[in-house]
C-alpha positions as CSV (number, residue, x, y, z in Angstrom):
1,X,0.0,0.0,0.0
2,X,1.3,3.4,-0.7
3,X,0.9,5.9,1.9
4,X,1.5,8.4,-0.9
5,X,-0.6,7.5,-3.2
6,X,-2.9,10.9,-4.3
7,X,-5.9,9.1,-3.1
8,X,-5.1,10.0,0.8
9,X,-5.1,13.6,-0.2
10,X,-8.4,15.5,0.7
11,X,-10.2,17.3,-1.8
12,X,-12.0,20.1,-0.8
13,X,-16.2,20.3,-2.0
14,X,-18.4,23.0,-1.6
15,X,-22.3,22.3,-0.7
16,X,-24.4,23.7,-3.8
17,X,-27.5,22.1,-2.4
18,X,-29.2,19.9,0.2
19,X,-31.9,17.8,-1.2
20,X,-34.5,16.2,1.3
21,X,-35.3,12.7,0.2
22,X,-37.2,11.1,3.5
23,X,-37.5,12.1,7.3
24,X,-34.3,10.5,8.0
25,X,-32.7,10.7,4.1
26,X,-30.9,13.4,2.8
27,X,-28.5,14.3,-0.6
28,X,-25.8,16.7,-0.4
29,X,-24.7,17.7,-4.4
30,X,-21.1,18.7,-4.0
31,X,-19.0,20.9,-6.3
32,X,-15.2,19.5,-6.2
33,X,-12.2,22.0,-6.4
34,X,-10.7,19.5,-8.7
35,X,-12.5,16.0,-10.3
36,X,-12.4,13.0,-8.9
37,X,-12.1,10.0,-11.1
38,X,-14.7,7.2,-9.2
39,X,-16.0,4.1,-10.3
40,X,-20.0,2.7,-9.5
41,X,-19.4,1.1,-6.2
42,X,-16.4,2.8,-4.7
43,X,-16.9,5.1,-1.5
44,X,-15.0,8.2,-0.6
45,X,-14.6,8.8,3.7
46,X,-16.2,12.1,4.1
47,X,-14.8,14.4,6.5
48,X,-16.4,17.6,8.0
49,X,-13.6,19.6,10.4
50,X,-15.3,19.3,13.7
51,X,-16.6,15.7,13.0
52,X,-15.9,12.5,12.4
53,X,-15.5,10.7,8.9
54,X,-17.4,8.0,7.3
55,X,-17.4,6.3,4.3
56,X,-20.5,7.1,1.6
57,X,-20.9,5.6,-1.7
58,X,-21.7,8.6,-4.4
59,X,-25.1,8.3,-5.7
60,X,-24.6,10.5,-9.1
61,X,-20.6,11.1,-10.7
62,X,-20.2,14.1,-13.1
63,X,-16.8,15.0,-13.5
64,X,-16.3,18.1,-10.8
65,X,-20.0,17.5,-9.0
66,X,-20.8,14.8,-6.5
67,X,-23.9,13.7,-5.0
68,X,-23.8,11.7,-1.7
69,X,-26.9,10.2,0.0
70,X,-26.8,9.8,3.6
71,X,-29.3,8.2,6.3
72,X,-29.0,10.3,9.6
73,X,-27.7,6.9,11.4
74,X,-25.3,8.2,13.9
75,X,-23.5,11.8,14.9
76,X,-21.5,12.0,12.1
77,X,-24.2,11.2,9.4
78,X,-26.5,13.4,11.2
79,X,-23.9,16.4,11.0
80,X,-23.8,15.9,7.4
81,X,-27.4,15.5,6.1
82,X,-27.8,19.2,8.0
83,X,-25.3,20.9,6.2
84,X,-26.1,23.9,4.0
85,X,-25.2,25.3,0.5
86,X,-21.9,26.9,0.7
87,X,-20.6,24.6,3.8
88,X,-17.6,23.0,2.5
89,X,-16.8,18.9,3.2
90,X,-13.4,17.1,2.3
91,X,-13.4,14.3,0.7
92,X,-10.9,11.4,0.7
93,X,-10.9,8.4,-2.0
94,X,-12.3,6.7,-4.0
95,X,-11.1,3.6,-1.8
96,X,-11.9,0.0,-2.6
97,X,-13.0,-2.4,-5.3
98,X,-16.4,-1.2,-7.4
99,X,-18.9,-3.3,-9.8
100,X,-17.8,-5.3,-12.7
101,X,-20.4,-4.1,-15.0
102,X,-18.7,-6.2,-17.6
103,X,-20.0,-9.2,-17.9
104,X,-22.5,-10.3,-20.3
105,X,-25.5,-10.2,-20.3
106,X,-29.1,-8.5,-18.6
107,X,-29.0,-6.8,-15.3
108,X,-31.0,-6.6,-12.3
109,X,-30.4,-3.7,-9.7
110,X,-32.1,-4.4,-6.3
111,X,-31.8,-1.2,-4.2
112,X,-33.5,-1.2,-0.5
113,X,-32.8,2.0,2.0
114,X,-30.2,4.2,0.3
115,X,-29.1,1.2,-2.1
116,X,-30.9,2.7,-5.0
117,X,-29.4,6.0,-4.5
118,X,-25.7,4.1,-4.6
119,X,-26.6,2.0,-7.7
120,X,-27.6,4.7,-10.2
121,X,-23.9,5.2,-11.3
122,X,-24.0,1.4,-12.1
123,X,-26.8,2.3,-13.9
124,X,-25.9,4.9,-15.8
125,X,-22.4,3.1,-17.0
126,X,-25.1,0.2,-18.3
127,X,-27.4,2.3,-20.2
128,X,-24.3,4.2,-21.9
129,X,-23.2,0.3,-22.8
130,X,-26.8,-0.3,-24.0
131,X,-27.8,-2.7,-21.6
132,X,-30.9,-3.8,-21.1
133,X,-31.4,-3.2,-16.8
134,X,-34.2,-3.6,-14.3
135,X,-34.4,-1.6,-11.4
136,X,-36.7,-2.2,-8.1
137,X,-36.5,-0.3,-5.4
138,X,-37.9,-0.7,-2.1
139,X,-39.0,0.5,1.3
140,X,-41.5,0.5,4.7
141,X,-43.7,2.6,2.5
142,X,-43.8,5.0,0.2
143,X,-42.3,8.0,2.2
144,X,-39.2,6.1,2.9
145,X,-38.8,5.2,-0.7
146,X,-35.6,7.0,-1.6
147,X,-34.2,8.6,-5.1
148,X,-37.3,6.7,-7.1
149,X,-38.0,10.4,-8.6
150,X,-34.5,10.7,-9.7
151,X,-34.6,7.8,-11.6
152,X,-37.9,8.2,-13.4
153,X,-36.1,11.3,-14.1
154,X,-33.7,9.3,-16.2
155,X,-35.9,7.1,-17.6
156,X,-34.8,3.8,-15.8
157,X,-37.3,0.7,-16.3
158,X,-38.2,0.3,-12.4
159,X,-40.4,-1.7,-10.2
160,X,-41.5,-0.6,-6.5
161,X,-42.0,-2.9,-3.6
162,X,-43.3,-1.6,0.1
163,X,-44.2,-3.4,3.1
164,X,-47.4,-1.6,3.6
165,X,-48.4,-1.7,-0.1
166,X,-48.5,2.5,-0.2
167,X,-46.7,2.2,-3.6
168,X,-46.1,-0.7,-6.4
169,X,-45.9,-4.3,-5.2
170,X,-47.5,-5.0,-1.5
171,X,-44.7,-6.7,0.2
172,X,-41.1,-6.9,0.9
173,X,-37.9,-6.1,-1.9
174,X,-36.6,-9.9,-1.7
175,X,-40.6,-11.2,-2.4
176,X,-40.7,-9.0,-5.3
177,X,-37.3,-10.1,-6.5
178,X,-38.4,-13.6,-6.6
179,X,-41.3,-12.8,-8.5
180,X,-39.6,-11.0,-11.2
181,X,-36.8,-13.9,-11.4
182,X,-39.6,-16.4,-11.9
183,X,-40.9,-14.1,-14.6
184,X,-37.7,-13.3,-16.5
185,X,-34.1,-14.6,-16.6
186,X,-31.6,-12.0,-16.1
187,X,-27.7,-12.8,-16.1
188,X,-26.2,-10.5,-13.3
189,X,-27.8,-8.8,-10.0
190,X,-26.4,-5.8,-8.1
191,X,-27.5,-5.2,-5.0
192,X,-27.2,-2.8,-2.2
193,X,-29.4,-2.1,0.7
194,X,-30.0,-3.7,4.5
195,X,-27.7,-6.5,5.0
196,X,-30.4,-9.0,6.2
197,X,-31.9,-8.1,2.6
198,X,-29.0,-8.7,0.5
199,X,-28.2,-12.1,2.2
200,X,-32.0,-13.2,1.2
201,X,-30.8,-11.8,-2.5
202,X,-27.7,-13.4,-2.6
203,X,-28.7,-16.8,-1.3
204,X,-31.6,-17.1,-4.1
205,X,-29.1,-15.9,-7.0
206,X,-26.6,-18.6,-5.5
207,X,-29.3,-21.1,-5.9
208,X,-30.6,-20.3,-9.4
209,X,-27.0,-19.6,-10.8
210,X,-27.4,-16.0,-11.1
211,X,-23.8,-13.8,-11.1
212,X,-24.7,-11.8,-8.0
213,X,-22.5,-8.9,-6.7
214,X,-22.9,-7.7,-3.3
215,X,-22.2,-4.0,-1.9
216,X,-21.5,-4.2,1.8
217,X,-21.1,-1.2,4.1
218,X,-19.1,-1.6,7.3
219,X,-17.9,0.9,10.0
220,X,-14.3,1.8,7.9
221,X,-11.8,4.3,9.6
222,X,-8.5,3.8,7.5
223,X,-10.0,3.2,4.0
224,X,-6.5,1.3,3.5
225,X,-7.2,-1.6,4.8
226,X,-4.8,-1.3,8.4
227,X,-6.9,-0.9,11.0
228,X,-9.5,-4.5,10.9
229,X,-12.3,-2.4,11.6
230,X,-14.4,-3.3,8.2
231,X,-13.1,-6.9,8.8
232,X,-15.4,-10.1,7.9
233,X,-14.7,-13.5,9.5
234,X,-13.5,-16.0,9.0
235,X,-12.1,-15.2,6.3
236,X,-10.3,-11.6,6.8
237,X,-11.7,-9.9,3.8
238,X,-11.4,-6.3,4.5
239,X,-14.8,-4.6,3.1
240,X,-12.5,-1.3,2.2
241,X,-10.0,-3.2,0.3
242,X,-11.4,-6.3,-0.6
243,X,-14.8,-4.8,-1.5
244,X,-16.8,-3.3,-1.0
245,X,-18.3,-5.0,-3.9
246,X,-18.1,-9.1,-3.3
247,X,-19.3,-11.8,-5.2
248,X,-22.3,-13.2,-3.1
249,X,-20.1,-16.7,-3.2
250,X,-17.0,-14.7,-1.6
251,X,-18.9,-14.0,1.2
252,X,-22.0,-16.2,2.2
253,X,-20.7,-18.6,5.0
254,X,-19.0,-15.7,6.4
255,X,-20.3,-12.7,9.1
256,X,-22.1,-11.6,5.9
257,X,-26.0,-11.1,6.9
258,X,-24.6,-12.0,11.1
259,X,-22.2,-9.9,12.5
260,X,-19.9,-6.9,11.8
261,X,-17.9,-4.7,14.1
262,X,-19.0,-1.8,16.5
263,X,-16.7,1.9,16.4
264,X,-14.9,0.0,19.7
265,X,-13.9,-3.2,17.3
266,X,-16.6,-5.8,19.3
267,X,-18.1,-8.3,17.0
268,X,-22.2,-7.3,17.2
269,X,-24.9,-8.5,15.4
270,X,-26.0,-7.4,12.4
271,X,-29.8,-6.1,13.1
272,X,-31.1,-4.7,9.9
């Protein structure tokens, strides 16, 4: 690892806007002092003077503008969501491994929570490659759906799912996922969303031979892959590193769906 490499350097981004997507959902479009070259998938730690620093997956790239999505989970998160045009962020990255969005064939994006929001640069790099994508998005009800306007904004073929049945298919993302996979055969799934979702996900691609890529997001402190704190046994894949795109067969069998790490380094459960 070089400790040199450009990548630890902080670039410097000014808020142009705060967008409110739910209660507890919020997206913060960034203008960078210089661009930023990040792949779909790869996170950037975020770091506001004052705060801590947390790791966020951009939800839209365009050259010298950023857009980050962030759930008011904790202090940090919470700090950022609130911050107003003109505020100024720094930004460290991009860190870790992103989609392969080269394989052949159709794809199926499956965004729960903020996941949606993270996928649509995978989706846009497929639609510039003309491929033919599906994207359902899901949540409690339809006022926690997140970034469904934005992509009926750009024309993405999508499918909603909510628990209450306030919007689209009554019922949960994974039930509506195995309805549309009964329906129609598609070659590769992304997902990214609640853990205990994904696992659902990635245990039915694994059982119908589906190529199924996995976004995890762990507590990460280093991005470099030093300190253990993103760290999934048994098998000491480092989500910042490693991933934090898997293949769903890298990582079933493993704290995947169980257990991650708290800010202290203890081994908890995973609850969502």
């Amino acid at each position: 690892m070089n400790m040199f490499d450009k990548n630890h350097y902080y670039v410097e981004a000014k808020v142009l806007s705060n967008i409110r997507e739910t209660s507890r959902v919020n997206t913060l479009v960034l203008k960078l002092n210089k661009s930023m070259k990040i792949e779909p998938g790869q996170f950037l730690m975020v770091w506001k003077p004052g705060d801590g620093e947390i790791p966020i997956t951009p939800s839209l790239i365009q050259e010298d503008t950023v857009c980050l999505t962030i759930e008011k989970v904790g202090h940090t998160s919470n700090r950022l969501a609130s911050l107003s045009a003109g505020e100024k962020v720094f930004l460290r990255g991009p860190y870790g491994k992103g989609f392969n969005l080269e394989y052949l064939g159709k794809y199926l994006l499956v965004g729960g929570g903020t996941g949606a929001a993270s996928l649509t640069p995978a989706y846009l790099k497929l639609v510039e490659k003309n491929v033919k994508t599906l994207f359902l998005v899901g949540g409690r009800s339809n006022d926690n759906l997140v970034y469904v306007n934005k992509l009926i904004e750009l024309n993405a073929n999508i499918k909603i799912a909510t628990d209450d049945g306030s919007r689209g298919f009554h019922g949960t993302l994974p039930e509506l996922f195995e309805k549309v996979i009964a329906e129609e055969f598609f070659e590769n799934v992304l997902t990214i969303g609640p853990e205990k979702m994904m696992v659902k996900i990635a245990e039915e691609c694994y059982k119908k031979g589906i190529r199924c890529q996995v976004s995890l997001v762990r507590i990460v402190k280093c991005g470099i892959g030093f300190c253990g704190s993103c760290v999934l046994d048994p098998v000491g894949l480092r989500v910042c590193v490693d991933g934090p795109v898997f293949n769903a067969e890298e990582i079933l069998g493993t704290d995947f769906g169980s257990y991650m790490r708290d800010d202290a380094g203890k081994r908890v459960e995973v609850t969502l």
